[in-house]
C-alpha positions as a printed Julia matrix, in Angstrom:
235×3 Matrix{Float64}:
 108.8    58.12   64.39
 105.49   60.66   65.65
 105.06   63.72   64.42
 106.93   66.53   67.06
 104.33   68.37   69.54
 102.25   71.25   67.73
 102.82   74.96   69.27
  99.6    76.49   69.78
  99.9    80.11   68.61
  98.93   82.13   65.47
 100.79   80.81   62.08
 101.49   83.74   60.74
 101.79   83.08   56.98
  98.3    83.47   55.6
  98.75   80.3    52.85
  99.59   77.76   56.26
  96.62   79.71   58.59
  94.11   78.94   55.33
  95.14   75.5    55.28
  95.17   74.22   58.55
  91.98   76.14   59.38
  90.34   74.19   56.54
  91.71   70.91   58.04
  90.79   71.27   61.12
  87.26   72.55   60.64
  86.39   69.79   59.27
  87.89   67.03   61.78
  85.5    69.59   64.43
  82.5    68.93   62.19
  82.77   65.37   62.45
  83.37   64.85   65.07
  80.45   66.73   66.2
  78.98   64.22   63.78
  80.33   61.59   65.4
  79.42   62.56   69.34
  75.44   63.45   67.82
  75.28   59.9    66.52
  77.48   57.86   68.8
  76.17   59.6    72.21
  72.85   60.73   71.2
  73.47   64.4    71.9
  72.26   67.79   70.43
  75.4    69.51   69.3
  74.98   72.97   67.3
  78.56   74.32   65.91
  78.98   77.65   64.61
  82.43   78.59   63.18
  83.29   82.33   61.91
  86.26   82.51   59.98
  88.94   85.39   60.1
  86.8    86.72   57.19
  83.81   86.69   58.38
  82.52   83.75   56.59
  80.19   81.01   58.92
  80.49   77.33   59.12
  77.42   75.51   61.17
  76.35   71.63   62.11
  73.56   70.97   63.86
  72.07   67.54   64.74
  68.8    69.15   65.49
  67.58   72.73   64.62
  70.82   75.12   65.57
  67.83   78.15   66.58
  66.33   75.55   68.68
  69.68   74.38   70.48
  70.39   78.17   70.97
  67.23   79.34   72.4
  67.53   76.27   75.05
  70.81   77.24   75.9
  69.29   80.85   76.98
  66.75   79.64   78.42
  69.32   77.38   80.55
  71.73   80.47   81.03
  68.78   82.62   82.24
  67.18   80.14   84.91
  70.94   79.34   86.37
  71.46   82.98   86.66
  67.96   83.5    88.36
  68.64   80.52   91.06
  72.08   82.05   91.97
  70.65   85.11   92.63
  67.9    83.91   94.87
  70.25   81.75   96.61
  72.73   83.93   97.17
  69.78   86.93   98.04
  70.25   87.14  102.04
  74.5    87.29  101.56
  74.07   90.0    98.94
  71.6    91.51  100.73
  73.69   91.89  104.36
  76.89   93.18  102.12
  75.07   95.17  100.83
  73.5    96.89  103.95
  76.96   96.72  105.46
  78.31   98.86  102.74
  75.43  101.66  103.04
  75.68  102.05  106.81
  79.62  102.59  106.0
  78.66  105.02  103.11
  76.13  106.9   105.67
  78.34  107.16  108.54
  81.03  108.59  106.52
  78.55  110.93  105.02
  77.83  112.55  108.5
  81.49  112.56  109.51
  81.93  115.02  106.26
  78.91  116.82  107.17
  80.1   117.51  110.8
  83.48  118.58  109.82
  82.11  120.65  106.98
  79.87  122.66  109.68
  83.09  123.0   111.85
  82.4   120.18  114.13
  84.29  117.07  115.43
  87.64  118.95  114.05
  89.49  118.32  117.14
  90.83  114.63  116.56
  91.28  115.56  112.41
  95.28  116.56  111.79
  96.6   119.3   109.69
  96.75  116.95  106.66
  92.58  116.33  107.28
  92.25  119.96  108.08
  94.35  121.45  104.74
  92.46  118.8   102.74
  88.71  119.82  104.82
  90.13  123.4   103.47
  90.63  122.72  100.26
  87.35  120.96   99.36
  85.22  124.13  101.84
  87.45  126.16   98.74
  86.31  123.99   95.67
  82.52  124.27   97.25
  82.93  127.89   97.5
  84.01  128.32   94.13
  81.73  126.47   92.54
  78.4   127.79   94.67
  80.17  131.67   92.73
  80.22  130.63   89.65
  76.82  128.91   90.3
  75.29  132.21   91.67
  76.83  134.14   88.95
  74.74  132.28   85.95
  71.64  132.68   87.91
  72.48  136.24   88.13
  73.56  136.53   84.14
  70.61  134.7    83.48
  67.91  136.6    85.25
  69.52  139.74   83.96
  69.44  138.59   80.54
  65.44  137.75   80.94
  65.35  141.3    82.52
  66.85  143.07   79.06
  64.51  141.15   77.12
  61.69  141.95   79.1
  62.76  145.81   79.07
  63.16  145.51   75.08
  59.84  144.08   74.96
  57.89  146.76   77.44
  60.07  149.21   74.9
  58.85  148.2    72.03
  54.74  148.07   73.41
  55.69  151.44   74.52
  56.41  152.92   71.28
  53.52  150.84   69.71
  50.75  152.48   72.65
  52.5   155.89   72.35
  51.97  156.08   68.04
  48.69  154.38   68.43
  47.75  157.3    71.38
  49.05  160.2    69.16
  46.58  158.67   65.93
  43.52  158.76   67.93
  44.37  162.79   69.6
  44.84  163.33   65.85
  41.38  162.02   65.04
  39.97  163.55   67.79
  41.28  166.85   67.06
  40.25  166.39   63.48
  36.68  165.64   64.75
  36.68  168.84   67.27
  37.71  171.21   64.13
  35.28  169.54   62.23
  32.73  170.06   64.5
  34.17  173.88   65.27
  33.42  174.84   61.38
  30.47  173.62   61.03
  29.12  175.32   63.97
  31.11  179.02   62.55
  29.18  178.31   59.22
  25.54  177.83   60.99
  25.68  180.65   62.84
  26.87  183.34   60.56
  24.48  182.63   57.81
  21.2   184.92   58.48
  18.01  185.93   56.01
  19.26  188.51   53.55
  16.92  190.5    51.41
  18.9   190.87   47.84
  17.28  193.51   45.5
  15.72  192.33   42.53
  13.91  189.26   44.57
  10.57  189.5    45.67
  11.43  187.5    49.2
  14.2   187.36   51.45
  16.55  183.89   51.68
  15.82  181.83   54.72
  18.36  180.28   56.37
  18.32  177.84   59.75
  20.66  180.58   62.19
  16.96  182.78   62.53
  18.6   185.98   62.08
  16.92  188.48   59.47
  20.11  190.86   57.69
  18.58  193.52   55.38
  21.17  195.16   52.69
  21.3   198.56   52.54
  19.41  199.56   49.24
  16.69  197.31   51.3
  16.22  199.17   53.76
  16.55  202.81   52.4
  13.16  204.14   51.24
  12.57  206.54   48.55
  13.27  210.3    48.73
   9.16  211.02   46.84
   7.51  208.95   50.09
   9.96  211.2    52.59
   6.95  213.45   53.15
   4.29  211.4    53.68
   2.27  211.17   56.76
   3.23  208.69   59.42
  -0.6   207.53   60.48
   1.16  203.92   60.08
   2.92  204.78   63.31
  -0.82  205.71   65.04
């Protein structure tokens, strides 16, 4: 009696799937064995099980095998392009003219042109989209506006602040000036009002650099014993 036909689907108790993928991995290993030795072929097998763990045969180097097979999947890929380059390259073209004549239809109708064979359906939807645009060009507009009058506060704030700074540095210097000025103002008032004075009890009068000669009065009052003495001085 053989053994009833196998269904091919998941085993879903875990004990059964651990088993039977044990089995069965290694039948595929040798026979991979097998077709290597019997055929003379370069088989690589990699096997991943459900947790992660790897299983690998290789007749030759498995790195090797791989990098070959790229190599092989990378020319096929490069001949099938070039020999299907001129088909590819006429769909292609086809598909751009379509895209570029549809373009200008839109344009047309979005200028107001061509409308006569479009029916209300074309026209309501033409309306709807000239709406969307409309909208969106607003709200585009109004965050350039927001923007540039956001740069403009910040600019003002800035000219604000170099105001203030020019305007306290402007009032230090008139200080200094004016500080200079009444500097200069006393020391002229003090120059010119000092004079020569003749003090009694000194034998000469002080000098001084405004060239003016001041004589007290005891100076300059003579005594009453030379009142009547003759004036040949004044001969």
């Amino acid at each position: 009696m053989g053994r009833g036909k196998v269904v091919l689907e998941r085993i879903e108790n875990k004990i059964n799937r651990q088993v039977t993928f044990s089995k069965r991995r290694s039948g595929l290993m040798k026979k991979a064995y097998e077709l290597s030795v019997l055929c003379d072929a370069e088989v690589a097998l990699i096997i991943s099980s459900s947790r992660g763990k790897f299983s690998e045969f290789g007749s030759t180097s498995i790195s090797q095998t791989i990098e070959r097979y790229r190599q092989h999947c990378y020319a096929a890929q490069v001949n099938n392009a070039h020999g299907h380059e001129p088909e590819c390259s006429r769909q292609e073209l086809t598909r751009l003219e379509a895209t570029y004549e549809s373009l200008l239809h839109t344009q047309r109708h979005l200028l107001g042109e061509d409308l006569g064979k479009l029916d209300v359906d074309d026209l309501q939807n033409l309306e709807k989209q000239l709406d969307r645009a409309l909208s969106k060009a607003r709200e585009k507009k109004t965050n350039m506006l927001m923007k540039q009058m956001e740069a403009l506060r910040e600019m003002e704030h800035g000219l604000e602040e170099r105001n203030k700074q020019l305007k306290a540095k402007l009032e230090e210097e008139e200080e200094e000036h004016v500080r200079a000025i009444q500097g200069l103002w006393t020391s002229s008032f003090a120059v010119g009002n000092t004079g020569i004075q003749v003090q009694p009890g000194h034998d000469q009068p002080d000098l001084n650099f405004g060239g003016r000669i001041v004589l007290s009065k005891e100076a300059t009052t003579l005594p009453e014993d030379n009142c009547n003495l003759p004036h040949e001085w004044l001969l």
